[in-house]
C-alpha positions as CSV (number, residue, x, y, z in Angstrom):
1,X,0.0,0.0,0.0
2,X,2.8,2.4,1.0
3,X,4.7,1.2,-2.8
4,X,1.8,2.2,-4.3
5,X,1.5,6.0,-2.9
6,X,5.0,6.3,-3.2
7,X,4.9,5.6,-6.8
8,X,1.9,7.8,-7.0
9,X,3.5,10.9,-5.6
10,X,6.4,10.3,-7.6
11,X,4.4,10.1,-11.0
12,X,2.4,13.5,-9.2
13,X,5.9,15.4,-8.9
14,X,7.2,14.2,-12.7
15,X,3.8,15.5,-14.3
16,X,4.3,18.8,-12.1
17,X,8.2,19.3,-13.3
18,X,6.7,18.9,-16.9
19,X,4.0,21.1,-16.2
20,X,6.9,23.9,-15.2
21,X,8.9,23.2,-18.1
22,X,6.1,23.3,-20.7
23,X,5.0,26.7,-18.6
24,X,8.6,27.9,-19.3
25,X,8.7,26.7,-23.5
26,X,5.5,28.7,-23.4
27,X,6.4,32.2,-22.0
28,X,9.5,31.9,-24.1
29,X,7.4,30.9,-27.5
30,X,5.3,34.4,-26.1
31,X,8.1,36.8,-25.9
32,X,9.9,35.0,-29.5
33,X,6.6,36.5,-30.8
34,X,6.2,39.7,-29.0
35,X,10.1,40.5,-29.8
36,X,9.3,39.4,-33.4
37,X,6.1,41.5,-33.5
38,X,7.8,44.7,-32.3
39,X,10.9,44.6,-35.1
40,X,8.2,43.8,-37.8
41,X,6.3,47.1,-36.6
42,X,9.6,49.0,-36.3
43,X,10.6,47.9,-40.1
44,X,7.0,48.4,-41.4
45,X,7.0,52.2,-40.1
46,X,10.6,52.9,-41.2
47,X,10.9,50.9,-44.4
48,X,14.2,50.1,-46.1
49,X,14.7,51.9,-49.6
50,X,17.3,49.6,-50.2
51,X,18.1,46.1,-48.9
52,X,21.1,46.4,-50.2
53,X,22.5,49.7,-49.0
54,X,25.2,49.4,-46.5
55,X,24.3,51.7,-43.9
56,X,21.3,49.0,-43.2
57,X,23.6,46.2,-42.8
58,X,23.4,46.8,-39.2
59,X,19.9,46.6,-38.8
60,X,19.8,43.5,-40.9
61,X,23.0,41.5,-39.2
62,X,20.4,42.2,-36.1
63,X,16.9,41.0,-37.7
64,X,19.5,37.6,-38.4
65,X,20.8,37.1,-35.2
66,X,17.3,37.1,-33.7
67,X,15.4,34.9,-36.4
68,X,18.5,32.2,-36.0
69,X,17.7,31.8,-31.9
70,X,14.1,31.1,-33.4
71,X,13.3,27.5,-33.7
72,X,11.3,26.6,-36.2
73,X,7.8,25.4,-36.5
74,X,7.7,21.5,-36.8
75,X,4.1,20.6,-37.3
């Protein structure tokens, strides 16, 4: 009786440390997109004339760096 409660609270704290993690995958996936929706603002109200143009390399080298921490989508 006492094997089975013990295995029982054991199986109760696993499901509660995935519970956490997924909490924490999900308030990361939340800011990706709020960071990702605040550059796409940014760029739509000060477009580039030229990709191209070297005095936007820095903006872009930026845009990069953030898009490769991104994981993509795997449906």
């Amino acid at each position: 009786m006492l094997v089975i409660i013990a295995r029982k609270q054991i199986c109760i704290g696993e499901l509660l440390c995935e519970k956490f993690v997924f909490q924490l995958v999900i308030r990361q996936r939340d800011q990706n997109i709020l960071n990702l929706q605040g550059q796409i603002l940014v760029l739509q109200n000060n477009p580039l004339e030229n990709m191209a143009d070297a005095r936007h390399l820095s903006v872009l080298i930026m845009i990069v760096l953030v898009l490769a921490k991104t994981k993509p989508y795997i449906g």
